[in-house]
Backbone as ProteinMPNN parsed JSONL, in Angstrom:
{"seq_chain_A": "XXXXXXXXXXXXXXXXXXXXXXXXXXXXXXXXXXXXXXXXXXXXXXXXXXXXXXXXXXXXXXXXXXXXXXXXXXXXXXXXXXXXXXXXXXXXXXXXXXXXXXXXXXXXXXXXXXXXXXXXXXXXXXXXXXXXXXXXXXXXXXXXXXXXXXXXXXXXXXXXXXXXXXXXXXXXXXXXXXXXXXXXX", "coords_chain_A": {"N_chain_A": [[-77.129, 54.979, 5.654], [-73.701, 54.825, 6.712], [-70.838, 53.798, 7.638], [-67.569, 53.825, 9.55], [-64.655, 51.936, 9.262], [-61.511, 50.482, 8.9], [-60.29, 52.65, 7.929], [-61.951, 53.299, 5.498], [-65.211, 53.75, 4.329], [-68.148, 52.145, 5.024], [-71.234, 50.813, 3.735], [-74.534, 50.46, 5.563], [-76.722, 48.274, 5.742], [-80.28, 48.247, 5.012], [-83.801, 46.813, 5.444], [-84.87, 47.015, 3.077], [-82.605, 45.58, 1.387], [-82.719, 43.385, 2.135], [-84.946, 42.39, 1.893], [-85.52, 40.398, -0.372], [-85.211, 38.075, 1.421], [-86.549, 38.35, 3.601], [-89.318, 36.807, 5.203], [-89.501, 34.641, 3.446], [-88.93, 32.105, 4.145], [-88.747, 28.763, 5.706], [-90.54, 27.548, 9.059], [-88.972, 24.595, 10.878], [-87.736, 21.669, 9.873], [-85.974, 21.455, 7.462], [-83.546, 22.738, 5.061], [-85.194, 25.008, 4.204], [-85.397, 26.607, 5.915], [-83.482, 28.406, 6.781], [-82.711, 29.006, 4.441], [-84.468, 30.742, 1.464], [-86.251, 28.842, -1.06], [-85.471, 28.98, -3.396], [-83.367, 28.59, -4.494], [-80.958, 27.194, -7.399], [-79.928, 24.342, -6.428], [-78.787, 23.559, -3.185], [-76.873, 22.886, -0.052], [-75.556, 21.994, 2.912], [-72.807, 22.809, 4.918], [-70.141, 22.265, 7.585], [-67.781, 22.56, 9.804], [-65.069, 19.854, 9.885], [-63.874, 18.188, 12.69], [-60.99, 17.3, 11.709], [-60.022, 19.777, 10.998], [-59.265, 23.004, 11.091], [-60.644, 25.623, 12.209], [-60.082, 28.46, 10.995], [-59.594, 27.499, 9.064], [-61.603, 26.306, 7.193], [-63.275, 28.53, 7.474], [-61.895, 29.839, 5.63], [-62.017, 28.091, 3.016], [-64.395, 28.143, 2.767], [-65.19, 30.569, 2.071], [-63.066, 30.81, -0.049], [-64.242, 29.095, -2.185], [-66.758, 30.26, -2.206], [-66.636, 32.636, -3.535], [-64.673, 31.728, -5.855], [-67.062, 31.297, -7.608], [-68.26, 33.535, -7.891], [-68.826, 36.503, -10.085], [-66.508, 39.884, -10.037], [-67.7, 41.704, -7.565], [-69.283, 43.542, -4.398], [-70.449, 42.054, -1.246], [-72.864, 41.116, 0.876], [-72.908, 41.598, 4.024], [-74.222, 40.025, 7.128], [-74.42, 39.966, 10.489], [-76.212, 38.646, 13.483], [-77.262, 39.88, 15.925], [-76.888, 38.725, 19.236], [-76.512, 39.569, 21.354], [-74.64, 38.334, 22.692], [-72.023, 38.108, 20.974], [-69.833, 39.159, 18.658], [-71.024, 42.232, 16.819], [-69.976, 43.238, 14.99], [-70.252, 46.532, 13.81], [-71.582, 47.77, 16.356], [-73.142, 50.341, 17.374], [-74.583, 50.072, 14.97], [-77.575, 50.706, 12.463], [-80.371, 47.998, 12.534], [-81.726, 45.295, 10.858], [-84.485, 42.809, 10.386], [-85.155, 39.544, 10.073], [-86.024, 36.158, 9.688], [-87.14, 34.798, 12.556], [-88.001, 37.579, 13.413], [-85.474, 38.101, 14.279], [-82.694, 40.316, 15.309], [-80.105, 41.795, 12.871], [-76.737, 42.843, 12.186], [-76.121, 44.675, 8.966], [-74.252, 44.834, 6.271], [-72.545, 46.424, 3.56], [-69.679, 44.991, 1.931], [-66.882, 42.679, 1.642], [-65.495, 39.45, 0.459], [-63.416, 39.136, 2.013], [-63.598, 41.002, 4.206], [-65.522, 39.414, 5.254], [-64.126, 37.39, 6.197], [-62.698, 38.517, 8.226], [-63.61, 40.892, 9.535], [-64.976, 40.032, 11.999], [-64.48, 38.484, 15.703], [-63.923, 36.195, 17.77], [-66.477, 34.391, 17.083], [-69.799, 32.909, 18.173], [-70.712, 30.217, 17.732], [-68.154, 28.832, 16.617], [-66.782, 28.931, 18.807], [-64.489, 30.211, 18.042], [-63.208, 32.434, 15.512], [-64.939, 34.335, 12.336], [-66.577, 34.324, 10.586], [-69.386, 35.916, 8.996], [-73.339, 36.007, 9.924], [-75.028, 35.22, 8.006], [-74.247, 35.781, 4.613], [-74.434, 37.048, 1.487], [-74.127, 37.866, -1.988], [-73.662, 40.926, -4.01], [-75.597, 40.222, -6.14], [-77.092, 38.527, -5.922], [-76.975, 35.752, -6.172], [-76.203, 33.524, -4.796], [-77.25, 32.546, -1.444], [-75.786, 32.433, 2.209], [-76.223, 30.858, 4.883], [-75.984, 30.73, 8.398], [-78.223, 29.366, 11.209], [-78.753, 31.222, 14.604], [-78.884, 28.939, 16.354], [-77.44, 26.84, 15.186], [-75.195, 24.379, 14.709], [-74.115, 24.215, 12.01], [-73.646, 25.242, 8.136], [-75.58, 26.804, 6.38], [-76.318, 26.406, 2.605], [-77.74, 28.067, -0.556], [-77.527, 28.153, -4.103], [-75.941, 28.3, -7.308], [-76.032, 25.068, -8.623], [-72.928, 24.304, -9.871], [-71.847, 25.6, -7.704], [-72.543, 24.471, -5.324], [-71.633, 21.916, -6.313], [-69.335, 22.409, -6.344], [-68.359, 22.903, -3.291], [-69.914, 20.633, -2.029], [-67.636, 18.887, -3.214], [-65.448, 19.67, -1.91], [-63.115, 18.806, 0.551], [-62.5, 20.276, 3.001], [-64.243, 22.22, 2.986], [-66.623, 20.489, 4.171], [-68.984, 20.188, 2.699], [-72.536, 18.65, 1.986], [-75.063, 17.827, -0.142], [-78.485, 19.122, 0.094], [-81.994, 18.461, 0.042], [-84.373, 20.739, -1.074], [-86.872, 19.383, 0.465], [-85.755, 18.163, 2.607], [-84.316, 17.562, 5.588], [-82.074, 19.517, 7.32], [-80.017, 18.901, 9.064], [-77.155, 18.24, 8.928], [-75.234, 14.567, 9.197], [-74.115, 12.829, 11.681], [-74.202, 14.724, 13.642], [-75.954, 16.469, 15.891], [-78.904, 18.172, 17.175], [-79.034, 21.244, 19.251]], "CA_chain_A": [[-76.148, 55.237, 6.702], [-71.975, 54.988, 6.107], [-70.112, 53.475, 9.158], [-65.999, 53.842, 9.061], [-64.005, 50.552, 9.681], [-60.17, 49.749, 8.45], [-59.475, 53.81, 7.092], [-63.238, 53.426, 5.068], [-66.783, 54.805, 4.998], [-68.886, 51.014, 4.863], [-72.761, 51.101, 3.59], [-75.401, 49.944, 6.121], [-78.123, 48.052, 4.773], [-81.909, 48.321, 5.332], [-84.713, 45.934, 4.969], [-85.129, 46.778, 1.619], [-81.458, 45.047, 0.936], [-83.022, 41.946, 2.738], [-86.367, 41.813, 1.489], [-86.083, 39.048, -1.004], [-85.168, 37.122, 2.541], [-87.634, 38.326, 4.678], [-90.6, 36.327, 5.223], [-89.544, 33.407, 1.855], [-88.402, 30.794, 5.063], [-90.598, 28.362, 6.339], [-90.42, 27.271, 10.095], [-89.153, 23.244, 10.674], [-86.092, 21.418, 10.028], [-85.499, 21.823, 5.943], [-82.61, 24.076, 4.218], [-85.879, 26.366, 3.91], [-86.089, 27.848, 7.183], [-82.514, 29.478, 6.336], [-82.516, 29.8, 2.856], [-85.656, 30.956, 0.814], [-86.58, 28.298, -1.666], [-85.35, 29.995, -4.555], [-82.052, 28.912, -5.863], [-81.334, 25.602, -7.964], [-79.498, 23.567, -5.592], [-78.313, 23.235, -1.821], [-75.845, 21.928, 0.76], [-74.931, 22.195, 4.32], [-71.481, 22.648, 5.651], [-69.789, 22.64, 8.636], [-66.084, 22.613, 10.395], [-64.944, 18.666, 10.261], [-62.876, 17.785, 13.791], [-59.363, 17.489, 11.119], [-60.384, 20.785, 10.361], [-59.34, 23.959, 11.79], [-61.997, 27.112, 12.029], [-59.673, 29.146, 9.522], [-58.864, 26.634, 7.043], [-63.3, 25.696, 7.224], [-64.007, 29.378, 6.776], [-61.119, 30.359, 4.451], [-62.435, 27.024, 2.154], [-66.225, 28.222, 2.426], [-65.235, 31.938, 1.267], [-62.625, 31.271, -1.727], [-64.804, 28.061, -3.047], [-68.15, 31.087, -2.816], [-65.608, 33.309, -4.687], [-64.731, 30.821, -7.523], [-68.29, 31.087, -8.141], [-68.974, 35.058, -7.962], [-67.896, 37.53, -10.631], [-66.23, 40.703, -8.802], [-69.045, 42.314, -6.737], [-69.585, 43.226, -2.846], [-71.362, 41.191, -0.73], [-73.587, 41.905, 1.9], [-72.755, 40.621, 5.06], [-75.122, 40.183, 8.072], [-74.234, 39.805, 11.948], [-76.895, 38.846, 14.186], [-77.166, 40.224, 17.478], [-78.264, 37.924, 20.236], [-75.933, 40.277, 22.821], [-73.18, 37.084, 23.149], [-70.75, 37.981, 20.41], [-69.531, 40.143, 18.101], [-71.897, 42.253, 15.299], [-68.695, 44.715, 13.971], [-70.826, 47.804, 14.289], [-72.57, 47.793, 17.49], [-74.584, 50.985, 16.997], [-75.953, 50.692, 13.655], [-79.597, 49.761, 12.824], [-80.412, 46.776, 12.448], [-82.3, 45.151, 10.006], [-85.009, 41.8, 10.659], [-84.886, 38.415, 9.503], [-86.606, 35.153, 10.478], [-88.391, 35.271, 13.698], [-87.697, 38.973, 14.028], [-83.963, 38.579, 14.848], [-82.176, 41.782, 14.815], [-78.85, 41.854, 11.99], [-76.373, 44.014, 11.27], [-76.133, 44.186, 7.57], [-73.306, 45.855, 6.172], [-72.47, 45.442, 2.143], [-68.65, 44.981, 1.838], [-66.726, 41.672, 0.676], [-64.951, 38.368, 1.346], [-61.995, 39.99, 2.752], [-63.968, 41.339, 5.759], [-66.084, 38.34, 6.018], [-63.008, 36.448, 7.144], [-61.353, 39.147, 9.165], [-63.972, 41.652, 10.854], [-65.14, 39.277, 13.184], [-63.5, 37.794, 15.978], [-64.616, 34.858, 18.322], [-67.775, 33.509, 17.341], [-70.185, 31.824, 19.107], [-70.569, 29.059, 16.941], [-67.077, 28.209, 16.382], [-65.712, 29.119, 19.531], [-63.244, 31.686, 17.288], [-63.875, 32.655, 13.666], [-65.174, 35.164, 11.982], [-67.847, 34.767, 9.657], [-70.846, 36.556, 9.153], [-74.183, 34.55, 10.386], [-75.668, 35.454, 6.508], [-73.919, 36.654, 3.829], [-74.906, 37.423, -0.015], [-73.561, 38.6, -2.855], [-74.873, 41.723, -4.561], [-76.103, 39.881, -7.739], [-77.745, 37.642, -4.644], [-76.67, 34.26, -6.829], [-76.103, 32.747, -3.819], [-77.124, 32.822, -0.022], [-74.839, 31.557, 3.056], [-76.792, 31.308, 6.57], [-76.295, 29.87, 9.825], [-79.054, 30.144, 12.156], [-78.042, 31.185, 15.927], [-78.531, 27.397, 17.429], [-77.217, 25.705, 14.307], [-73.352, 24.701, 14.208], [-73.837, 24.223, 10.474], [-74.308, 26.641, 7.98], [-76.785, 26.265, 5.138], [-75.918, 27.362, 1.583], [-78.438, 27.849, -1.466], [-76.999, 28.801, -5.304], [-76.398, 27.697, -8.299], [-75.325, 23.618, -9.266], [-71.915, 24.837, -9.941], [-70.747, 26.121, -6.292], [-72.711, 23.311, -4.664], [-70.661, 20.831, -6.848], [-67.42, 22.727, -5.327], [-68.914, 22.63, -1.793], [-69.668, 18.937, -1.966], [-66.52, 18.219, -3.639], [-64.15, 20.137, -1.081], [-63.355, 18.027, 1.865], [-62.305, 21.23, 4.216], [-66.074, 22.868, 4.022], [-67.174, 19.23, 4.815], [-70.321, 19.884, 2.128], [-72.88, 17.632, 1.9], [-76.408, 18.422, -0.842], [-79.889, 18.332, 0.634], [-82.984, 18.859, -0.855], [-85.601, 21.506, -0.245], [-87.787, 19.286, 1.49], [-84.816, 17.44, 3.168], [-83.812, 18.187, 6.886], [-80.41, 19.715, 7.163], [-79.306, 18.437, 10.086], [-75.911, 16.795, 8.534], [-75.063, 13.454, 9.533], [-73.464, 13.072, 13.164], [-74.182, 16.357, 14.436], [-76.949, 17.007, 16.56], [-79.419, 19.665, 17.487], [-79.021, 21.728, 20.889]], "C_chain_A": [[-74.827, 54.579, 6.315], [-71.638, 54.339, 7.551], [-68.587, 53.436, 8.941], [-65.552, 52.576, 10.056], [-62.724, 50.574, 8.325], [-59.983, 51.165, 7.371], [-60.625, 53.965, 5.781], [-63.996, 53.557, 5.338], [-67.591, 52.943, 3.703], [-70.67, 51.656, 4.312], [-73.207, 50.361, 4.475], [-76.759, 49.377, 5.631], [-79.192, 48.189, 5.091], [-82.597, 47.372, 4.984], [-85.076, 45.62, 4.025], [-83.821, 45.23, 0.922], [-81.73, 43.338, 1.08], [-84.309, 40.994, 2.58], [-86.878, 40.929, 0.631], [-85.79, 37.964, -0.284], [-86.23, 36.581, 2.957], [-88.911, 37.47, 4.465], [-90.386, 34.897, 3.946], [-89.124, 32.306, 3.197], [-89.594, 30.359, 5.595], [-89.899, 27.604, 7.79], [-89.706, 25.576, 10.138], [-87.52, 22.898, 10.517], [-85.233, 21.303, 8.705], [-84.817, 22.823, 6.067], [-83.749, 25.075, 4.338], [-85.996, 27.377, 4.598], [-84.641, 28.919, 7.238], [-82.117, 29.829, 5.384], [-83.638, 29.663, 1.982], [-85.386, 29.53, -0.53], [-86.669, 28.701, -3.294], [-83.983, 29.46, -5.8], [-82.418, 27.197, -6.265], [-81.002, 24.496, -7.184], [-78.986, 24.097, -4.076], [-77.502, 22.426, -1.107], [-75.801, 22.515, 2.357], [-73.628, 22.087, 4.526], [-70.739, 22.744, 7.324], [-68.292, 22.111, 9.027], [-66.071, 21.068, 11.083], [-63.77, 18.985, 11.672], [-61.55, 18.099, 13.217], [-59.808, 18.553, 11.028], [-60.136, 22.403, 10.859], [-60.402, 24.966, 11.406], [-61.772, 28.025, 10.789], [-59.958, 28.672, 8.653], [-60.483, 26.22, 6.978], [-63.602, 27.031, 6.319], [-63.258, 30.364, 5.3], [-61.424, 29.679, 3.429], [-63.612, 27.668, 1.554], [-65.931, 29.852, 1.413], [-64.311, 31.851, 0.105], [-63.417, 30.03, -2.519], [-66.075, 29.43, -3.637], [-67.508, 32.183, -3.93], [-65.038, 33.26, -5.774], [-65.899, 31.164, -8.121], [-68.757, 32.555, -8.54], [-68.014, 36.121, -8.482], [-67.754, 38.433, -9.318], [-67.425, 41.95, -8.312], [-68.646, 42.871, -5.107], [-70.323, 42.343, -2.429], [-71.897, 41.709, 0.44], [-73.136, 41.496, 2.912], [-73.33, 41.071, 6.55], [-75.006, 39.781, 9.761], [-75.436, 39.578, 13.035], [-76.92, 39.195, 15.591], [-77.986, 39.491, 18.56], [-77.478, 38.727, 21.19], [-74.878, 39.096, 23.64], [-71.841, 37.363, 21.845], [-70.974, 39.082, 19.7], [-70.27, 40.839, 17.041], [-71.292, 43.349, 14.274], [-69.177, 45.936, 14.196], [-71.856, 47.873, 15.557], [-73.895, 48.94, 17.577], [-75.2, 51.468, 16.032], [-77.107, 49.763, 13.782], [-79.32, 48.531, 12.341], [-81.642, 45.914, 11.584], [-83.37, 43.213, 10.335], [-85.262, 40.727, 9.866], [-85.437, 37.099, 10.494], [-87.228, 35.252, 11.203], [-88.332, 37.009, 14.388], [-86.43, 39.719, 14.645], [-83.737, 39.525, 14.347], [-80.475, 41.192, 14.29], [-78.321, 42.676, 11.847], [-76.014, 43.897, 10.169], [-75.307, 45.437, 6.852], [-72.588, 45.473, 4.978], [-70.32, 45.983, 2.29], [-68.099, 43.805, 1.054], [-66.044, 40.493, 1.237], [-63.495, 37.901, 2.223], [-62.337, 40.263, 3.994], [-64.862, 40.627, 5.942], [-65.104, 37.66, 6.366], [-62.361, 37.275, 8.289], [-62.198, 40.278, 10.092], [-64.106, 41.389, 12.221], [-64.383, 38.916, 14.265], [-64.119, 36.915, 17.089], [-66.318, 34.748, 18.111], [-68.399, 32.354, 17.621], [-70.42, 30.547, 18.993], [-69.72, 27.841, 17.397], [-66.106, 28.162, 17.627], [-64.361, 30.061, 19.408], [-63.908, 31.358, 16.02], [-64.312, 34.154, 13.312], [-66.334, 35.517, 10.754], [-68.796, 35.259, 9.825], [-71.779, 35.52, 8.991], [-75.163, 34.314, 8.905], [-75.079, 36.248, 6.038], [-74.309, 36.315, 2.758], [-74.305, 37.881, -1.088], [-74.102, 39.247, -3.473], [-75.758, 41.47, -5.447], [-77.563, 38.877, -7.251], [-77.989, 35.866, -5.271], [-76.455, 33.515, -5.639], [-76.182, 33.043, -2.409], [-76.563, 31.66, 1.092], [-75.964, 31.937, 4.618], [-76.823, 30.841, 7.545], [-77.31, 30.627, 10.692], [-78.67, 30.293, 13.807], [-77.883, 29.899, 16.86], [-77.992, 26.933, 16.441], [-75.425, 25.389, 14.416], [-72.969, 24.229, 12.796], [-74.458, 25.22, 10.418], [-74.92, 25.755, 6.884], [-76.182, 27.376, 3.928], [-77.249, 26.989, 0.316], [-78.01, 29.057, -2.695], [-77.286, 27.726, -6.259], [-75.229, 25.83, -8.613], [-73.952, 24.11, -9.481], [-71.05, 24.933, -8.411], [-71.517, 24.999, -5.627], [-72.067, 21.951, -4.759], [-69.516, 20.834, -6.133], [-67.695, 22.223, -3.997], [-68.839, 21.052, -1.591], [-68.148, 18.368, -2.214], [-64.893, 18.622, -2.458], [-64.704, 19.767, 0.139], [-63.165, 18.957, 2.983], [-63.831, 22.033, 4.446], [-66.652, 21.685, 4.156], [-68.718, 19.346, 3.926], [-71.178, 18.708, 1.932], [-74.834, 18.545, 1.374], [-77.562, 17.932, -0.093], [-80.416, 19.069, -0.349], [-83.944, 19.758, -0.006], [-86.275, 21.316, 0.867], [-87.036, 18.382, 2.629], [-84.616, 18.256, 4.439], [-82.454, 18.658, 7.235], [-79.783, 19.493, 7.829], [-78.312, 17.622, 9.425], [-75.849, 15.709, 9.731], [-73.995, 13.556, 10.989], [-73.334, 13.946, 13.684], [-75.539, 16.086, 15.179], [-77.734, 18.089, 17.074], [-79.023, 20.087, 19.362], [-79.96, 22.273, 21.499]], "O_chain_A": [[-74.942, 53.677, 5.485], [-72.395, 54.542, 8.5], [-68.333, 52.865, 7.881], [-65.943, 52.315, 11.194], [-62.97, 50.659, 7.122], [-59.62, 50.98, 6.209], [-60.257, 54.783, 4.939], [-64.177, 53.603, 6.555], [-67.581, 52.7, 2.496], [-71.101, 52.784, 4.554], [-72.533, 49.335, 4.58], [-77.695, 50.05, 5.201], [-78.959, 48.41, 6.279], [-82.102, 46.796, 4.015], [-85.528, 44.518, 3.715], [-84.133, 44.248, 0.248], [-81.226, 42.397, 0.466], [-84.639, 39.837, 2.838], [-88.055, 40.573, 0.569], [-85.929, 36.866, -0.823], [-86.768, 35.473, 2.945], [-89.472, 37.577, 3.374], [-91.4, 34.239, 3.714], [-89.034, 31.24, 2.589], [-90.696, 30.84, 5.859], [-88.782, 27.102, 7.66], [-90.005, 25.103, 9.041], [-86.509, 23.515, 10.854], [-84.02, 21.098, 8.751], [-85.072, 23.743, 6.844], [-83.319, 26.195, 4.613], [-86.406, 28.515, 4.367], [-84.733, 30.065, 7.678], [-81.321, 30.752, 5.21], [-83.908, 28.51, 1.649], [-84.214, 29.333, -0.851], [-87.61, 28.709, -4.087], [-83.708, 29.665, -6.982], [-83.28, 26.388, -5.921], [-81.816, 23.574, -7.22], [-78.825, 25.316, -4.021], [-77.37, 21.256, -1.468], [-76.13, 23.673, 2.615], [-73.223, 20.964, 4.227], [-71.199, 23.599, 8.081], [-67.801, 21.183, 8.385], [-66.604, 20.772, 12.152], [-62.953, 19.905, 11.617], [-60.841, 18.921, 13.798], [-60.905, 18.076, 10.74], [-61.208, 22.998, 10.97], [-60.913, 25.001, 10.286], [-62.577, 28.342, 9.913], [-60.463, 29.09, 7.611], [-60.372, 25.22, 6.268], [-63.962, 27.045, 5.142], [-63.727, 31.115, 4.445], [-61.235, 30.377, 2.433], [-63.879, 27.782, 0.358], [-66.415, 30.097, 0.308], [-64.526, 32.648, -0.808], [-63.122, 30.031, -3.714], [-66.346, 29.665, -4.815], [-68.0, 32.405, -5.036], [-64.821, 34.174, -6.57], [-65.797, 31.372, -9.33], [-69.571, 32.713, -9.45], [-66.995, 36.576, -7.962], [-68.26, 38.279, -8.206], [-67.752, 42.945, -8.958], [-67.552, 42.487, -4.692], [-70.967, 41.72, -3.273], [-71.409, 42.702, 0.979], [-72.693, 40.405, 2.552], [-73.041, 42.139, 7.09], [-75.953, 39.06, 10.074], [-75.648, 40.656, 13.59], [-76.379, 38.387, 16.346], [-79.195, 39.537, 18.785], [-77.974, 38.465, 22.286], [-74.506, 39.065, 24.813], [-70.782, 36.742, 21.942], [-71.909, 39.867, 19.859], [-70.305, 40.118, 16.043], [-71.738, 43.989, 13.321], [-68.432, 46.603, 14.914], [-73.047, 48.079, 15.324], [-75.091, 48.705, 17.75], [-75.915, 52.457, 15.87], [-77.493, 48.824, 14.478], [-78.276, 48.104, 11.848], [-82.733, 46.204, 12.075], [-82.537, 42.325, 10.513], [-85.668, 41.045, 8.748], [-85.311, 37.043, 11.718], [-88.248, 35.869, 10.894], [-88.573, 37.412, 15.526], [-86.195, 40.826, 15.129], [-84.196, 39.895, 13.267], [-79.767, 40.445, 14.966], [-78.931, 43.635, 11.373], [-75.395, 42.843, 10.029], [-75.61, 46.631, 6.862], [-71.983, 44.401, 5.01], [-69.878, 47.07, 2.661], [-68.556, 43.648, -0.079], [-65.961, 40.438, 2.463], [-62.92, 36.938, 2.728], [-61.616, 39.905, 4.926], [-65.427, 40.951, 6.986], [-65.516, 37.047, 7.351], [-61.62, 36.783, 9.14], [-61.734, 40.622, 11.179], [-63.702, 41.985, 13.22], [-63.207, 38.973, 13.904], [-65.306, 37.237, 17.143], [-67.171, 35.021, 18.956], [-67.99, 31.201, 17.484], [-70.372, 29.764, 19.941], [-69.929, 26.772, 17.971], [-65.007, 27.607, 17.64], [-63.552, 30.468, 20.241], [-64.71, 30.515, 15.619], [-63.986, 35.075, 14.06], [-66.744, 36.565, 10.256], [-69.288, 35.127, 10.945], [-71.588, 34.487, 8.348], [-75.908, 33.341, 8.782], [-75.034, 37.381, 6.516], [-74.666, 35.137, 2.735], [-73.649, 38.807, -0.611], [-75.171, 38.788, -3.876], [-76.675, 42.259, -5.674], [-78.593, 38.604, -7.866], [-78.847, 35.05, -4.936], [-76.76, 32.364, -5.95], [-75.289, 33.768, -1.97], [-76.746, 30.445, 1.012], [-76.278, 33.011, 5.132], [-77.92, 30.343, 7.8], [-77.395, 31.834, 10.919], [-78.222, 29.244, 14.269], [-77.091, 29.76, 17.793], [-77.879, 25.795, 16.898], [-74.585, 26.256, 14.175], [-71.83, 23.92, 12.444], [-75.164, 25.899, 11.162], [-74.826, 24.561, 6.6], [-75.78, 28.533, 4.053], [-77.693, 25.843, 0.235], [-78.054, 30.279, -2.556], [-78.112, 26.815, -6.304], [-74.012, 25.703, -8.74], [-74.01, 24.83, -8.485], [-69.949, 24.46, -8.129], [-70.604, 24.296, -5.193], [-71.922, 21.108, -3.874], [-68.877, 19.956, -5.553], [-67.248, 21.133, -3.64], [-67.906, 20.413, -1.104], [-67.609, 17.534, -1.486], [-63.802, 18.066, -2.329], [-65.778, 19.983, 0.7], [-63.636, 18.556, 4.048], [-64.396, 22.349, 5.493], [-67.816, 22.017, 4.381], [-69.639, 18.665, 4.377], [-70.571, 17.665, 1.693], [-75.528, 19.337, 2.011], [-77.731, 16.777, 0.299], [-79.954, 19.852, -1.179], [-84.247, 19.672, 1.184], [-86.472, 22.064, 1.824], [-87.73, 17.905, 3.526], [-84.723, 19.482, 4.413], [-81.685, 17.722, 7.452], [-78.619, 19.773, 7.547], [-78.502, 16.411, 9.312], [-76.266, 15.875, 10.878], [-73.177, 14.468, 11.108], [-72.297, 14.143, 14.317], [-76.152, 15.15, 14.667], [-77.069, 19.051, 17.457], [-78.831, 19.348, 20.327], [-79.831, 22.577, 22.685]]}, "name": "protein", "num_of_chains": 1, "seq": "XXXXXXXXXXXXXXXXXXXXXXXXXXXXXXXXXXXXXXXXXXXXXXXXXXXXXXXXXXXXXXXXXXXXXXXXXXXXXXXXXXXXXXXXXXXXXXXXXXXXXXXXXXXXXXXXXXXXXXXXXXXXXXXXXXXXXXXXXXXXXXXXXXXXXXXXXXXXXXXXXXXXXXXXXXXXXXXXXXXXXXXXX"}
């Protein structure tokens, strides 16, 4: 299925697109339960207080962009029926406990700009999982989390950590990702 957005005909993805996701997470409070246990390293990020929402998610998407020859990326919207999922009536594709996504391959141009207030951030625009087609690296916040979880390769986790605007910080597989002074809700 094709969907038109910004004077273009978008691809819609299917389960297939998502299926080296589906089902690799494990329940609990580890990086694993939003990012399959697959890549070499990990981090958590999230939007410091100095920090505006743009300048957080404009950081997180040209640091993942340093890292990724030129490709699309997938990018995934979940629908809990509180914010925005860009295409409202395409299908929808399942992930984690059966949440419904919209999954729609495009790039890091319209992960900063389709969106517009999310629930997260209070405004923003990122997608709640995105990918890149080569799938070197996955980005995922889960719907209660106000961090996101990232898993790639040593390289973009180095950047991540090292750039003070995505506020990165490395865990380990079996590590809990709850960053430091945040709390669960």
């Amino acid at each position: 299925m094709r969907v038109s957005r910004d004077g273009r005909s978008w691809r819609i993805g299917a389960d297939a697109d998502v299926g080296w996701i589906a089902g690799q997470t494990t329940a609990g409070f580890s990086i694993t339960t939003a990012i399959p246990p697959i890549f070499a390293a990990y981090a958590t990020t999230y939007q410091a207080d100095d920090v505006t929402a743009a300048d957080y998610e404009q950081a997180l998407v040209e640091d993942l962009s340093t890292h990724t020859p030129d490709q699309t990326w997938w990018l995934a919207y979940l629908d809990t029926g509180a914010h925005d999922v860009v295409f409202p009536h395409a299908p929808r594709v399942s992930l984690y406990w059966n949440w419904p996504y919209v999954l729609v391959e495009a790039g890091p141009e319209q992960a900063l700009t389709w969106r517009t207030g999310h629930l997260r951030h209070g405004c923003g625009s990122l997608p709640d999982l995105f990918f890149p087609a080569d799938r070197s690296w996955l980005v995922s916040a889960l719907w209660d989390d106000t961090w996101t979880c990232v898993g790639g390769p040593e390289p973009l986790i180095d950047t991540l950590h090292g750039d003070p605007r995505t506020n990165g910080r490395r865990v380990r597989p079996d590590e809990d990702a709850l960053p430091p002074g945040l709390t669960r809700e």
